[in-house]
C-alpha positions as CSV (number, residue, x, y, z in Angstrom):
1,X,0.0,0.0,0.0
2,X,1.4,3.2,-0.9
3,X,0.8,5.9,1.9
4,X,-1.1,9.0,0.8
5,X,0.2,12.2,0.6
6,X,-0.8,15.6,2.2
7,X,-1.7,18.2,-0.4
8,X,0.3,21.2,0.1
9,X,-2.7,23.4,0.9
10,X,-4.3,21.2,3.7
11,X,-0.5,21.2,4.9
12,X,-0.7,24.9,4.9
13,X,-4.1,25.1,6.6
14,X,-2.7,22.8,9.2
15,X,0.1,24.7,9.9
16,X,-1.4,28.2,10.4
17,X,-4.3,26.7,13.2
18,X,-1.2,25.1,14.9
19,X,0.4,28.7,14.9
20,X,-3.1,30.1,16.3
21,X,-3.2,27.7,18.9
22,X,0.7,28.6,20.0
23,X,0.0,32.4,19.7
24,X,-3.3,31.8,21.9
25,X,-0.9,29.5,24.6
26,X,1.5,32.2,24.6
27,X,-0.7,35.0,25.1
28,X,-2.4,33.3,28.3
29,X,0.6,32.0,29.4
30,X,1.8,35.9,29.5
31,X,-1.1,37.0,31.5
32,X,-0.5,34.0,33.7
33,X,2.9,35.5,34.7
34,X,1.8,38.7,35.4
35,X,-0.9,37.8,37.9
36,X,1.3,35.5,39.8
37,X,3.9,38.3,39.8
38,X,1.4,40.9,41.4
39,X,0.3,37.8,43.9
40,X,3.6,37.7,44.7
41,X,4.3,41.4,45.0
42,X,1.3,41.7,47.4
43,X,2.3,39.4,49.9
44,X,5.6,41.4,50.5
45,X,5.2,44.2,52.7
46,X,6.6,47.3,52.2
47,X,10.0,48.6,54.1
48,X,9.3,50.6,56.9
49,X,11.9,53.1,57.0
50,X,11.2,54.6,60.0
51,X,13.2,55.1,63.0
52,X,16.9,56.3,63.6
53,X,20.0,55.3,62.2
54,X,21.1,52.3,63.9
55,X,18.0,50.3,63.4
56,X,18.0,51.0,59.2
57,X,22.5,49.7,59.6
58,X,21.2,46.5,61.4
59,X,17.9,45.8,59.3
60,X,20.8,46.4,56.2
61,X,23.6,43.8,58.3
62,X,19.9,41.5,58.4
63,X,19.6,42.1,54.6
64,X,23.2,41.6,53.6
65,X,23.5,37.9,56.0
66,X,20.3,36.8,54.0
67,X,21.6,37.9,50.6
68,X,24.8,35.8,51.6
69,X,23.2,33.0,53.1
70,X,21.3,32.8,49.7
71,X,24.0,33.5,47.3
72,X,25.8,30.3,49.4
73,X,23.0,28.3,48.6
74,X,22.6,29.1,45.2
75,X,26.6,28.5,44.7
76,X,26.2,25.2,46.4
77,X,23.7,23.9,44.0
78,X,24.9,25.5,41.2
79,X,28.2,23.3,41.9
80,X,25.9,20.3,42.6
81,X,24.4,20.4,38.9
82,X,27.8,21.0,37.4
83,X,28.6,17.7,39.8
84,X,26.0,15.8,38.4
85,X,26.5,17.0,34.6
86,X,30.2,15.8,34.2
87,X,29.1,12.2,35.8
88,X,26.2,11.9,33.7
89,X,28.5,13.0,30.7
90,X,31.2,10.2,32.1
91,X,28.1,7.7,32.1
92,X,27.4,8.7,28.5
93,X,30.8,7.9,27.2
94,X,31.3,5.0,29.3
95,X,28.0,3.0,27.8
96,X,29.8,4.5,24.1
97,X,33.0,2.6,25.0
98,X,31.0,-0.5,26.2
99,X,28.2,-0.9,23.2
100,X,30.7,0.6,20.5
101,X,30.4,3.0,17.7
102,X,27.9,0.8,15.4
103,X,29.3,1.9,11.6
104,X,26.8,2.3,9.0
105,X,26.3,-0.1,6.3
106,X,28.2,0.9,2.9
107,X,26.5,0.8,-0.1
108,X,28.2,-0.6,-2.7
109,X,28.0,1.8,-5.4
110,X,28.9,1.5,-9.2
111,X,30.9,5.1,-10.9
112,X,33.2,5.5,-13.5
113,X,36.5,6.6,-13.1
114,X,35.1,10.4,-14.4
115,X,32.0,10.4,-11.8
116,X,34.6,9.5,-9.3
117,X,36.6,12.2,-9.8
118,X,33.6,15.1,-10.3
119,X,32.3,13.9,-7.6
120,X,35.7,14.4,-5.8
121,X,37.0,17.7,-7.6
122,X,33.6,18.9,-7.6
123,X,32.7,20.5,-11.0
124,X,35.4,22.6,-11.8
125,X,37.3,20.0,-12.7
126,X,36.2,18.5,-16.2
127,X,39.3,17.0,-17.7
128,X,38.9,13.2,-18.1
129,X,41.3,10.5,-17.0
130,X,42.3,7.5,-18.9
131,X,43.7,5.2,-15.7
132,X,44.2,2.4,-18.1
133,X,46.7,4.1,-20.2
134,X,48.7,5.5,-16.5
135,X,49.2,1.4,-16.0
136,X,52.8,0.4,-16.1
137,X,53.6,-2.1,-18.3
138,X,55.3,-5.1,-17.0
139,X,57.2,-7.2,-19.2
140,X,57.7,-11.0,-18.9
141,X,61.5,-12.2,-19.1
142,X,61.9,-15.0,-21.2
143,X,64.2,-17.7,-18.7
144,X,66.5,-19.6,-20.9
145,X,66.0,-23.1,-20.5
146,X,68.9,-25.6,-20.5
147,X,68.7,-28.1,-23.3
148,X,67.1,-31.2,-21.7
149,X,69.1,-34.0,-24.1
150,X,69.0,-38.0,-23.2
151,X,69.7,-38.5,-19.6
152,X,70.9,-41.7,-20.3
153,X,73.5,-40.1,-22.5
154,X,74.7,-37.4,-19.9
155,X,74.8,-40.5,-16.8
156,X,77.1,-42.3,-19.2
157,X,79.4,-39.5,-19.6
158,X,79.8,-38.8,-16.0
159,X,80.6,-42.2,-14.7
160,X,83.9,-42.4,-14.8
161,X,86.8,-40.4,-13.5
162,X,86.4,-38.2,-16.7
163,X,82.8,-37.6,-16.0
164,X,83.3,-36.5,-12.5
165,X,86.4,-34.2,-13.8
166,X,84.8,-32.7,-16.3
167,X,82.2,-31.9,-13.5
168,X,84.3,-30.2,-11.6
169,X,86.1,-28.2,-14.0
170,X,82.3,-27.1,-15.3
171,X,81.5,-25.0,-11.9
């Protein structure tokens, strides 16, 4: 069965009521924000500024040890995700090491000698190779061969004394 295709149009039509819907999310999801901001600003109450001196330097000291205490905090798990990330990342190359790199399947693919090389080159370069004609030529040497005669006729000729001298005096 051949699966059928999606005219461009409905496609289209698709794709704008999918952007409508995301516009419409973001929008509410904007307003959402807001109100939980103004909730939040209305349950902080407002500085009193009132008094002398040294009560605003230690309601500041009060301030600062919170801001610190906070800052600690956020430094501390700030260094605890960065923890975490590098031992997850160690985790992730370890199972690598263990499964393997899996290599893809080659295709075996048939090109000339000239779609090897445009493909290659790219296509600026146009000139056509012969490889055949680059081939050295290697020539065969012809081995002389000894002249194979009557064995009989060279055992008789070596039996005696002569034979063996005339051996020797050959090498």
């Amino acid at each position: 069965m051949s699966e059928k295709r999606m005219t461009s149009s409905r496609k289209h039509h698709l794709k704008s009521l999918m952007l409508q819907i995301a516009a419409t999310l973001i929008e509410e999801e904007k307003k959402q924000i807001k109100e939980e901001k103004a909730n939040f600003m209305a349950k902080i109450s407002a500085l009193d500024l009132s008094g002398d001196q040294a009560a605003l330097m230690e309601m500041l000291k009060k301030l600062s040890q919170t801001i610190d205490k906070v800052d600690e905090e956020r430094y501390d798990a700030e260094a605890k995700v960065k923890k975490t990330e590098k031992e997850i990342e160690d985790l992730k190359m370890k199972v690598i090491e263990v499964q393997g790199i899996k290599k893809p399947a080659l295709k075996k693919v048939r090109m000339s000698a000239d779609a090897m090389l445009a493909a290659l080159l790219g296509t600026k370069h146009k000139a056509s190779m012969d490889f055949r004609a680059n081939l050295k030529e290697v020539k065969k040497e012809v081995k002389e061969e000894e002249e194979v005669g009557d064995w009989r006729k060279n055992v008789d000729e070596q039996a005696g004394m002569d034979g063996r001298k005339k051996k020797f005096e050959s090498t």
